[in-house]
Each structure stands twice: as C-alpha cells, then as structure tokens.
C-alpha positions in Angstrom: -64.2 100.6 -81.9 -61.0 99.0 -82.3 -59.0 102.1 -82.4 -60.9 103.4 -78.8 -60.2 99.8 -77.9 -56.2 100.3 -78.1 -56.2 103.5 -77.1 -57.9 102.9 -73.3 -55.5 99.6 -73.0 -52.4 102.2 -73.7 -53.5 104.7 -71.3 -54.2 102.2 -68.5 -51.0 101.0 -69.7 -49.5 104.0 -68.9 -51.8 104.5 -65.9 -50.0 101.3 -64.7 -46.6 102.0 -65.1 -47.6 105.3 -63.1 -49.0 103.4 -59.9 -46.7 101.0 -60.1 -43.7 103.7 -59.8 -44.7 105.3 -57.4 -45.5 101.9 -55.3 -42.0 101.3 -56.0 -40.5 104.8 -55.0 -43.1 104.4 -51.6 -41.5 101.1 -51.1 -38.0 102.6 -51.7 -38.6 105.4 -49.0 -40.4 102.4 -46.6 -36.8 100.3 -47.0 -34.6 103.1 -46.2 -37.0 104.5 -43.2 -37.0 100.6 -41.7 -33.1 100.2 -42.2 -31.6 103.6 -41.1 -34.4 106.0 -39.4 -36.1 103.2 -37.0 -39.1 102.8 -39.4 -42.4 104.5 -39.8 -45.6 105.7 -37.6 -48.2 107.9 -38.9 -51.3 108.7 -37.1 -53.9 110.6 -37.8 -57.3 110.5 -35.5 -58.9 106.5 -35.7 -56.4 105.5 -38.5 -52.6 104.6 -38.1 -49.9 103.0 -40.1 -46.7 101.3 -38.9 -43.8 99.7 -40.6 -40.9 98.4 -39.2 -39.6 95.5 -40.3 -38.2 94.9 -43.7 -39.7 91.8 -45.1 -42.9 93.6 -46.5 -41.5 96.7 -48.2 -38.5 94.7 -49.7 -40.7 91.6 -51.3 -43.0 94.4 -52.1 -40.6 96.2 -53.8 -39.0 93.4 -55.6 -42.8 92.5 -57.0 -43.7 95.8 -57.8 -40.2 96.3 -59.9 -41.1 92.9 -61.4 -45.0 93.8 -62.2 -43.4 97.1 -64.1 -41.1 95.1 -66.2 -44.5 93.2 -67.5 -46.9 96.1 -67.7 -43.8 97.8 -70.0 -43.6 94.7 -71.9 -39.9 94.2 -71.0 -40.2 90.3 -70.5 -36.9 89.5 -71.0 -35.9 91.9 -68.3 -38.3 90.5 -66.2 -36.4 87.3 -66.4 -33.2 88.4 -66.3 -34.4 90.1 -62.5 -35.2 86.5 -61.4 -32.3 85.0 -62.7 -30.0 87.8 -61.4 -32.1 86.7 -57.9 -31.3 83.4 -57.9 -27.7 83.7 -59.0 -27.2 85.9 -56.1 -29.0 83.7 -54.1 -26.6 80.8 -55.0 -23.5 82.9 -55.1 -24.2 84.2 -51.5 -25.6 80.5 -50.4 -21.9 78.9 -51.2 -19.7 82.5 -49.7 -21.6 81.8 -46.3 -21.1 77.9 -46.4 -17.1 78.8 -47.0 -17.1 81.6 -44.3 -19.4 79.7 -41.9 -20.6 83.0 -40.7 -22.9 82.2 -37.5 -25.8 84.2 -38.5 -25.7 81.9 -41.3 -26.9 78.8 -39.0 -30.5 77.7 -38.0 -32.4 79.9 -35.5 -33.6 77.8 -32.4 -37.0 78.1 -31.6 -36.6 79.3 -27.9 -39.9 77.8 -27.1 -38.4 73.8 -27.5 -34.7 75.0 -26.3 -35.6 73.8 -23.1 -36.4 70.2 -22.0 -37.7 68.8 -18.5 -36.1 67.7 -15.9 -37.5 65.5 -13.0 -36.3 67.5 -9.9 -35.4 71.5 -11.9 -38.5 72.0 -13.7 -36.7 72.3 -17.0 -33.3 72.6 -17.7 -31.3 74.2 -20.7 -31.2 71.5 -23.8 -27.9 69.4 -24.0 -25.5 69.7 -27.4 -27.5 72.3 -29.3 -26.6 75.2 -31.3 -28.1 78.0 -33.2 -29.1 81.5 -33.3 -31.2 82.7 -30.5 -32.3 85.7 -28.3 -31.6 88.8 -30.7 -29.3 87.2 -33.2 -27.0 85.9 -30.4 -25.2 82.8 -31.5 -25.7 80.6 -28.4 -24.3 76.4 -28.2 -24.7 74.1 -24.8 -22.4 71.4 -24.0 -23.5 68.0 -23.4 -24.2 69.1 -19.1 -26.9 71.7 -20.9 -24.4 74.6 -19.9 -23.7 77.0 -22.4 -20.3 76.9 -23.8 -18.3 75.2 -26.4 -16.0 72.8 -23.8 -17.1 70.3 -21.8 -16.3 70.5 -17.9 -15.4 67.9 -15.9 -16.9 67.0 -12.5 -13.9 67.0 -10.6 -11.0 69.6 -11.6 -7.4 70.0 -12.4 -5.5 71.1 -9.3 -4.3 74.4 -9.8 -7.2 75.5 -11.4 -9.6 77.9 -10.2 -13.0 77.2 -10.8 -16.0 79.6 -10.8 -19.6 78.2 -11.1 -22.6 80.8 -12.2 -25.8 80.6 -11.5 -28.6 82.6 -12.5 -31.2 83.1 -14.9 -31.0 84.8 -18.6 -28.5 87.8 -17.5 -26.0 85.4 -16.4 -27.1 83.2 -19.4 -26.1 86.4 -21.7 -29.9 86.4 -23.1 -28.7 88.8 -26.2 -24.7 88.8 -26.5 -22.4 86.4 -27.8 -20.8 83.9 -24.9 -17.5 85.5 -24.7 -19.7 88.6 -24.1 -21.1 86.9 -20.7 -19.4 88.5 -17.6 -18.5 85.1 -16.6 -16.4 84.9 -19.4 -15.3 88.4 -19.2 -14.3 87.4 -15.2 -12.6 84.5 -16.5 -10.5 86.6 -19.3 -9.8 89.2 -16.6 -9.0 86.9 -14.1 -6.6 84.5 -15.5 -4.6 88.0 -16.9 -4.2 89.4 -13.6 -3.5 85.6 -11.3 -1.4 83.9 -14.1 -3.7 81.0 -12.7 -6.1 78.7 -14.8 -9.9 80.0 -14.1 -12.6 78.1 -15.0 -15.8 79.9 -15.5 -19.2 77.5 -15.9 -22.0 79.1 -16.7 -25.2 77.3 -15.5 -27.7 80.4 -16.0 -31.1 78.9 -17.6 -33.4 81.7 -18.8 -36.7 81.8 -16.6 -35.2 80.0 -13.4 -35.9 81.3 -10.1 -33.8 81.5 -6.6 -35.1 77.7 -6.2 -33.8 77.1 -9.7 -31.0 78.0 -8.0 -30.8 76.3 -5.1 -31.7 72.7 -6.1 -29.1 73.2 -9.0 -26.5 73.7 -6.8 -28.1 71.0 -4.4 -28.0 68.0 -7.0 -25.9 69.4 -9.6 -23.6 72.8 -9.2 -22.1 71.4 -6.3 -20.5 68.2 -8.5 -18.3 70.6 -10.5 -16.3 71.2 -6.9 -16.3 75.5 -7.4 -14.1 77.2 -5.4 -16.8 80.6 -6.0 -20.4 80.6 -6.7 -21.6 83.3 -8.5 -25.0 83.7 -8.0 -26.6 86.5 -10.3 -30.1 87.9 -8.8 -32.8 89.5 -10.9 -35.8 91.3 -9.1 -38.4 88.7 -10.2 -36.2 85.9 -8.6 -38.6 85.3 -5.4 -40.8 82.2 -6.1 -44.1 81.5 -4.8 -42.7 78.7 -2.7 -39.9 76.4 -1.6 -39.4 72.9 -2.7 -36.5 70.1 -2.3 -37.6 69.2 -6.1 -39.3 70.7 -9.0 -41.4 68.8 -10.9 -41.4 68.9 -14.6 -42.7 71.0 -15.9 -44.9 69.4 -19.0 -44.9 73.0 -20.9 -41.4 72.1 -22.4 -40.4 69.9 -24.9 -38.4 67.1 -25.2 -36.5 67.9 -29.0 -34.7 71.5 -29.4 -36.7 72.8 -32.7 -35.0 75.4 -35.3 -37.4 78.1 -37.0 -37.4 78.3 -40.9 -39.3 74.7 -41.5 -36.8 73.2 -45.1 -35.5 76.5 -45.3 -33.1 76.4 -42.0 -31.1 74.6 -43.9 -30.5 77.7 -46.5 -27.4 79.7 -44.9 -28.4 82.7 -47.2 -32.1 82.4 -45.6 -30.4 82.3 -42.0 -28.3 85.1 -42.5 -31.7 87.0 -44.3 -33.5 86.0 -41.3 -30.9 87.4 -38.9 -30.9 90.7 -40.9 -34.7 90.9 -40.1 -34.5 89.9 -37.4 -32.0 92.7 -36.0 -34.3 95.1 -37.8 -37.4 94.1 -36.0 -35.8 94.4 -32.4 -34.1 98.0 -33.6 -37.2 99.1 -34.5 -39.5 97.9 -31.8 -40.3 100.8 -30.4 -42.4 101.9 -33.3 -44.1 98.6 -33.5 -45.0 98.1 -30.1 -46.1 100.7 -28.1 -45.9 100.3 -24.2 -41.9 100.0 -25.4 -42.3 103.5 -26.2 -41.4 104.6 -22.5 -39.5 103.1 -19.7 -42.7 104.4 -17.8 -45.1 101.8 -19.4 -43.1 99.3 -17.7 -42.7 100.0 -14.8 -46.6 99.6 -13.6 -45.8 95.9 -14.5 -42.9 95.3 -11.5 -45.4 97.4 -9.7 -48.0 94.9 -10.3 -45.6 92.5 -8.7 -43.8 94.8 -6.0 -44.8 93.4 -2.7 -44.4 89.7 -3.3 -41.0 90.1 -5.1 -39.8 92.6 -2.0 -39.5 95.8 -4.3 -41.8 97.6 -2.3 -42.9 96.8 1.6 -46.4 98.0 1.2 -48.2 94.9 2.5 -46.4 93.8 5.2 -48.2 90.3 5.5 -47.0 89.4 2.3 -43.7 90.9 2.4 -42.8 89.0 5.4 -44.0 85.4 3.3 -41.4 86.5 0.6 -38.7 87.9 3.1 -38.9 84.2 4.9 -38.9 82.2 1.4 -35.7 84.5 0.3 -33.9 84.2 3.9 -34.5 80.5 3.6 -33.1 79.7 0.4 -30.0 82.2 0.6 -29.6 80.2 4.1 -29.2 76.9 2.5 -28.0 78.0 -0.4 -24.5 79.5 1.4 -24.5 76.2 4.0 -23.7 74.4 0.6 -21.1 76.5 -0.4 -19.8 76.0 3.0 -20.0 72.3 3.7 -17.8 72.6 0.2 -15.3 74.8 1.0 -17.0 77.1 -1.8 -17.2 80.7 -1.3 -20.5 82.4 -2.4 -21.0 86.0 -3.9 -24.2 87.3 -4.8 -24.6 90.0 -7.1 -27.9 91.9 -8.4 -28.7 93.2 -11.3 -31.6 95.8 -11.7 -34.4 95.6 -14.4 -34.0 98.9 -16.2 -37.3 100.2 -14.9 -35.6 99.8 -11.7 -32.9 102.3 -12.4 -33.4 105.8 -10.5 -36.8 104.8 -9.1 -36.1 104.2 -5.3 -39.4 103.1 -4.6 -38.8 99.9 -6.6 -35.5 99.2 -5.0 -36.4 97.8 -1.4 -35.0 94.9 -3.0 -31.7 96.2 -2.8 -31.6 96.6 0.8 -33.7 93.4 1.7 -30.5 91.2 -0.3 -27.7 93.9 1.1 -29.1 93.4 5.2 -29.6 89.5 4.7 -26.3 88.7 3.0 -24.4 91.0 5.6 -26.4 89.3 8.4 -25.4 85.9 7.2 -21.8 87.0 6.1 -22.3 86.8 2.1 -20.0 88.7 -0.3 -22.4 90.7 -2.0 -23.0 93.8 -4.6 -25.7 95.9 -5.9 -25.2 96.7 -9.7 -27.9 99.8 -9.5 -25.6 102.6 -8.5 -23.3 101.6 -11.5 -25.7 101.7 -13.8 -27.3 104.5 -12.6 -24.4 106.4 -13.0 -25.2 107.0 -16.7 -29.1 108.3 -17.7 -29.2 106.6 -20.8 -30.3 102.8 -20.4 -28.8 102.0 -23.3 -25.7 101.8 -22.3 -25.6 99.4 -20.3 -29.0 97.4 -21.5 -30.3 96.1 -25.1 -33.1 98.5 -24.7 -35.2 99.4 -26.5 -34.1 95.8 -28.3 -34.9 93.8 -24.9 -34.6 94.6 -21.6 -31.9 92.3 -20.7 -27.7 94.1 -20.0 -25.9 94.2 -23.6 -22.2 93.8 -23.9 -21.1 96.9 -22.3 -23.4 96.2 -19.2 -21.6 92.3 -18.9 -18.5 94.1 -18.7 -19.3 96.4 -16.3 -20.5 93.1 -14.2 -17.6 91.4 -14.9 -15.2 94.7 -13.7 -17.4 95.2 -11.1 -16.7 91.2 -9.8 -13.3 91.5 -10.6 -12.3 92.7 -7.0 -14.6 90.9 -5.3 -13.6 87.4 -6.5 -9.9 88.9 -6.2 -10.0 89.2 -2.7 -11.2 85.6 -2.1 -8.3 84.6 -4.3 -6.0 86.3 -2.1 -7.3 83.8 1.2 -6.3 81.1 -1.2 -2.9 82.7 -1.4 -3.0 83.6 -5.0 -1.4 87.1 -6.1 -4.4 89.2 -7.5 -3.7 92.6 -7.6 -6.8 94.7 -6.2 -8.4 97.5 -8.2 -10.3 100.0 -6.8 -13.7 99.2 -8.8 -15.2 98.7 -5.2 -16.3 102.0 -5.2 -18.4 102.0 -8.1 -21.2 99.7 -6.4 -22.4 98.5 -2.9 -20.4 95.9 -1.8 -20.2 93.8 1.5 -16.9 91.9 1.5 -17.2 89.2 3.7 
C-alpha cells in the first residue's frame, strides 16, 4: 500500500512539473505576444480570450516558475529566485533614484489633477508633477500652467509673448511639454527673430470655448500677450454662455498620485509606466470599438448638429452658430482692447479626417473669423495629406495629435505668427508653409 502510495505521489509529481511547464511556456508565448505582436485575441463562436497587458502573464509566469522549483523539490532555488527578485528590485530602486528617470516618479491620478475654481469651473492644479496621460511627464507652475518656469504678469520689454489657450491638444494630452507646439513655436520662433518669445500655455484638458473666453476675460489677459493662440477642437461649442462658471463640485481640492505606499517606489513607477505603455499599444485588442476609426465616428455623429459638424437641423444649428459667433466676438474685442493679436487654429478629431460630412465645422470657423477679420487655419488638409492617422495622432493609443502632429502645428503657426511679427517690425523671415493648410491672414 505504501509502495502504490509513492508511486501515484511521483507520477502526479511528474504530472505537475508537466502542467506547470507548459503554463510556463503559454506564459512565455503570452509575454512576448503582449510586448512585441500587440497581444492576443482568439475567438471562437460564444467564447473569447484577450490579453494584452503584461501584468498577468509576467506575475503568472514568475509563480508558475516558482511553483516548479517546489513541485521539483529545488527549495533552495526557489529561494534564490526571490532573493535574485528583490536584489534586482533594490539594485534597480537606487540606479533610478541616481538617474531620476521621469517615468520613475508618481503617476497623477488625472481624476484629482484638477481643482475648482469660483468663476472657470475647474482649473489645472497649481505646483504638481508626475506622470500622466500615456506616460507623459507633465509639471504646472504655481498659476496652474503647465511648465517648469513661472511667468510674470507683466513682461520684459523686448520680449515677445504668446499666450495659448485651449483644451488637452494645446495642453499636449500624451507628449512631453517641449513636445507641445507652443513650445515648438517658441523654439522655432526665437531661431528665426533673434527675439525673446515667451510661449504660456494655459490649455486645461476638458475646457470649452467659454473656458476660453472667461480665462482670457479674468486671467489670460493679465500676462499682457502680444498673440493669442486659441486652439479649437470640434467638441468646443458649449451648451450655453456665461460671464462665470461655477465650480464645479466633481473635482477635487488635493492632486492624488496612483500606486497608494508604492508611489513612492521609483522601480514600481517606472514598472507601472512600462505597463502602462503596453496597455495603450495594445488597446486595440482589448477594446473593441477602437478597432476601427468607423466605430467612432457614430459618436461625433451623435453630437453633429449642436457642435456645427453637420447643418442638418437647422433650428439647432443656428442656437450653436449664435453661441460660437458670440464668444469668438468677445473673445477677439479683448485681444483688441489689448493690443493683442488673436489667431485661431483647429485641429480635427481623427474621425474627422477625410469625412466631409463631419467638417461643416471647418467652414462655419473659416466664414466667421474672415467675417470678423481673425487670422485663422484649418489643420484638416495637412493632416489629411497622409492616410495613416498615426502619423500625426496617438491612435490607436488615444485619439489626441502625438509629437509629429504638434510639430506639424507648430510649422504650420510658424508663418502665421511671423507675419504679425513683421507689423511689429521684427525681421521674421516667411516660409512658404501657408500652402499646406487654409489660412485667412488678417
């Protein structure tokens, strides 16, 4: 009895360090799938299976490599895995604290990076930093403006100053802040003048045209611009017009990090931001109306006559023409009364890129800024010069411009901003990026 006894432990024994193999060589093919081929997808009739991030196949993986060690009785290998783990872990924890990588710090929970504000709604939290918005490394000043100087409210003379507003695509939702286009301007600018510029970026994600206009109003205004860059996204129309926002009790008061005791871990940051680049690589195998461009466009649809991208229901359109006209209107007779000049430029969603019938937009901003002599340009024909959205957009990441498509804002400024320069009487030799977009030079 004894003898049978031994002899079914061995061959489960052996049955285990079977499965267990084979877990691990499933969770080796899962790993390499997630990190180089976009993940996993099978389907077949009611039953499917996804994987595409790598937190689940590498802990499995490490657990099942552990559980093998036990099952063939090699404790002391066992061990030595874990302390091999943690010496890494500690090795890695003091190279990052001596590098200060930035996808070593904190990720900010984007929910509490926002704080509210008596006449705005909310506002961008003051003097935080962090990773945020697919692994970007983003840092306000003390004004809430993202940057890493302070600006004063009055400026040197001699210096040019160019105030943005917007909402996350002139933020830089997804790229680093010398990736912005308001940076790019300012890089571009100051090579080409020989003059100090001054960009300030004031976009706040999620603000609207009055966002916009009652920043400028109580705020904007103060820094005394000599340009106003206002950046336009389709969904930019609001519902109606008030003098002040009230706040908005939905944000908080304290900017929060994610990672609970473990934000302070630099090797768990940078593992986080790993994952994290993973997951939004991947996301079109784990979420699947990002599988198309065509699954989103039903949603601007959804939302075409009140934000002007269609002119289907005339009654409406004409509510949202009149709330637009208004607050472009007072907008520019700010910019005015302050000797600033205003240039509006606006960026497409992608699902907005070669689809006409979601572009009346477009000629709505081009016919009002020309009527009320606005500098303005349309992005869409640049970026539709190229089929694939990803080069200019974070797609299928996000949906907001990447690096390349801030540049192509910035180049696309360049002239533009060049031209009011020259009224000023400073040298700044013209380029002929004009002819890339549509442009009313005013």
């Amino acid at each position: 009895m004894d003898h049978f006894h031994k002899t079914a432990m061995r061959k489960l024994r052996i049955l285990g360090i079977y499965v267990l193999a084979g877990v691990i060589v499933l969770f080796v093919v899962d790993v390499i799938l997630v990190v180089f081929f976009g993940g996993i997808k099978v389907e077949f009739r009611d039953f499917m299976f996804r994987s595409a991030t790598i937190e689940f196949p590498l802990v499995g993986l490490l657990i099942s490599i552990f559980c093998l060690l036990m099952v063939k009785g090699q404790g002391r290998e066992s061990l030595l895995l874990i302390f091999s783990l943690v010496f890494a872990g500690i090795l890695g924890e003091g190279i990052l604290r001596m590098v200060d990588h930035p996808l070593s710090k904190p990720f900010v929970d984007t929910t509490t990076w926002q704080e509210p504000s008596d006449f705005l709604g909310f506002t961008m939290a003051p003097n935080f930093e962090g990773i945020g918005p697919v692994s970007s490394w983003v840092k306000t000043n003390s004004q809430g403006v993202r940057d890493d100087v302070e600006h004063t409210w009055g400026k040197d003379s001699g210096t040019i100053r160019i105030l943005g507003i917007g909402d996350s695509f002139t933020f830089g939702w997804g790229v680093s802040l010398e990736e912005t286009f308001l940076k790019k301007l300012e890089h571009t600018l100051k090579q080409m003048t020989g003059v100090e510029i001054e960009t300030i970026n004031a976009g706040v994600p999620k603000w609207d045209l009055n966002h916009y206009y009652v920043y400028l109003k109580n705020v904007g205004i103060r820094y005394s611009p000599d340009i106003i860059v206002l950046s336009y996204f389709f969904n930019d129309i609001p519902r109606s017009l008030q003098e002040t926002i009230p706040a908005d009790p939905e944000y908080q008061t304290e900017v929060r990090h994610k990672g609970g005791i473990f934000r302070f871990s630099y090797v768990f940051n940078f593992l986080k931001a790993q994952a994290d680049y993973l997951r939004r690589k991947n996301k079109l195998v784990r979420v699947d109306f990002l599988s198309t461009l065509e699954a989103r466009r039903p949603e601007l649809i959804q939302q075409s006559t009140r934000l002007l991208l269609s002119n289907a229901k005339q009654a409406q359109t004409r509510s949202s023409f009149h709330i637009l006209k208004t607050l472009l209107e007072k907008i520019q007779a700010i910019a005015q009364k302050n000797n600033s000049h205003l240039v509006v430029m606006f960026v497409p969603d992608v699902a907005q890129i070669h689809h006409v019938e979601l572009q009346y937009i477009n000629q709505v901003l081009a016919s009002l800024t020309e009527e009320m002599h606005i500098t303005f340009t349309d992005i869409t024909p640049v970026f539709e010069s190229v089929s694939d959205p990803r080069v200019f957009y974070l797609w299928p990441r996000d949906w907001h411009t990447n690096a390349k498509g801030h540049e192509k804002m910035a180049e696309i400024l360049t002239p533009l901003v060049c031209h009011v320069l020259q009224k000023k009487n400073i040298h700044c030799e013209q380029t002929d990026h004009l002819r890339n977009g549509n442009v009313n030079i005013k």
